[in-house]
Each structure stands twice: as C-alpha cells, then as structure tokens.
C-alpha positions as CSV (number, residue, x, y, z in Angstrom):
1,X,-7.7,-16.4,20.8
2,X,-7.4,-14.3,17.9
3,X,-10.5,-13.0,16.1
4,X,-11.0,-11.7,12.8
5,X,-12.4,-8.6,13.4
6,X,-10.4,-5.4,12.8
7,X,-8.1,-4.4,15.9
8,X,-8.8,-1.5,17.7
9,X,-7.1,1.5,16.9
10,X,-5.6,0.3,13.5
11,X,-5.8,2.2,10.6
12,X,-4.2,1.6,7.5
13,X,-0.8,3.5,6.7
14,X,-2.3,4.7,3.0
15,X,-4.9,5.6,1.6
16,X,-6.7,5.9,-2.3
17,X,-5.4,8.3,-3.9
18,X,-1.9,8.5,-2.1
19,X,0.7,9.2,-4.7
20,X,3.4,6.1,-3.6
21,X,6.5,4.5,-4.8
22,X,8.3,0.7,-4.4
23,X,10.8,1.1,-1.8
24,X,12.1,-2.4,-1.3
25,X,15.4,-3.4,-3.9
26,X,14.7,-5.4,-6.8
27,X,13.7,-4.4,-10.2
28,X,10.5,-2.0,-9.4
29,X,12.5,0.7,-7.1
30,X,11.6,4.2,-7.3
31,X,8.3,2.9,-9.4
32,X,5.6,5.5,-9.0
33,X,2.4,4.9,-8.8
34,X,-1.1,5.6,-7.0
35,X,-3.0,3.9,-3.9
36,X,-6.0,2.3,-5.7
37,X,-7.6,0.0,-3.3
38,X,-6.7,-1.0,0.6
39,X,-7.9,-4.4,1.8
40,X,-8.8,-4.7,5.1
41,X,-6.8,-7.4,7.2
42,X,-6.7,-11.4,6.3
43,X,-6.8,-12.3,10.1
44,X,-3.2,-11.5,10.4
45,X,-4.1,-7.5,10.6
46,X,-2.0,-6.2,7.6
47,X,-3.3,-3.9,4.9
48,X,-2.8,-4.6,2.0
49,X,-2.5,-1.8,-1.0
50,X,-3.2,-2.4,-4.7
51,X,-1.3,0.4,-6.7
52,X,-2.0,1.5,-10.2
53,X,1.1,2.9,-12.4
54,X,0.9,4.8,-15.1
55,X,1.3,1.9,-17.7
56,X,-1.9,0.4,-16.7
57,X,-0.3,-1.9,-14.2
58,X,-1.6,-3.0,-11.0
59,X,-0.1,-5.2,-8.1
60,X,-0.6,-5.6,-4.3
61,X,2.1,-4.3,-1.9
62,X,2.3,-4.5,1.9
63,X,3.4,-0.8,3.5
64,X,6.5,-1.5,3.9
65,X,7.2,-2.3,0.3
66,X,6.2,1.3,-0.3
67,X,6.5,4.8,0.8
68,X,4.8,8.1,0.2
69,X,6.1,10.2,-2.9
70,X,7.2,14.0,-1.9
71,X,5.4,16.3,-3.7
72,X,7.1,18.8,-5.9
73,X,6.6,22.0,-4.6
C-alpha cells in the first residue's frame, strides 16, 4: 500500500538558496541558476526544485537534471 505521507529518512538533495546548474544535454546545459522553492513529494517521493536564473526565468527540475555549482574560491 503506498501512502502519501513523506518517507522516512528522505530529505531533499537541494535546498533554497543552492547556487545550481542544468546538467542534462539539450539547450539549457551549464545554465546557472538558484534553488527557489522545493516541493515536497507528489505520492511518487521526488522533490521537485523550482530554479530562478538570472534573466527572471523560473522552471521546475528533478535532481538529477541539476547539480550543485562549485564555488570560486
């Protein structure tokens, strides 16, 4: 039976404010953006992550359509 509530033990991968950039092929690779909003699970437990870019965009990724951004040092 599978329930809706969160899983135990699951946390999501990112979180606001993580600095982030499209790592799956197609035309937005390598764009950077920030972690705006997680969503908590649809019943299938997977987050969701809204990012913001610098142009004012915003669009929904899974984590494995993104990846953390190093930080220059």
């Amino acid at each position: 039976m599978l329930r809706s509530g969160a899983p135990f033990g699951r946390i999501p991968q990112f979180k606001v404010g993580d600095k982030v950039f499209v790592a799956v092929s197609g035309h937005e690779r390598g764009k950077q953006g920030v972690v705006v909003h997680v969503t908590d699970h649809a019943g299938d437990f997977v987050h969701r992550y809204d990012v913001g870019f610098p142009d004012g965009t915003l669009k929904r990724y899974f984590g494995f359509e993104i990846d953390f951004l190093a930080e220059s040092a």
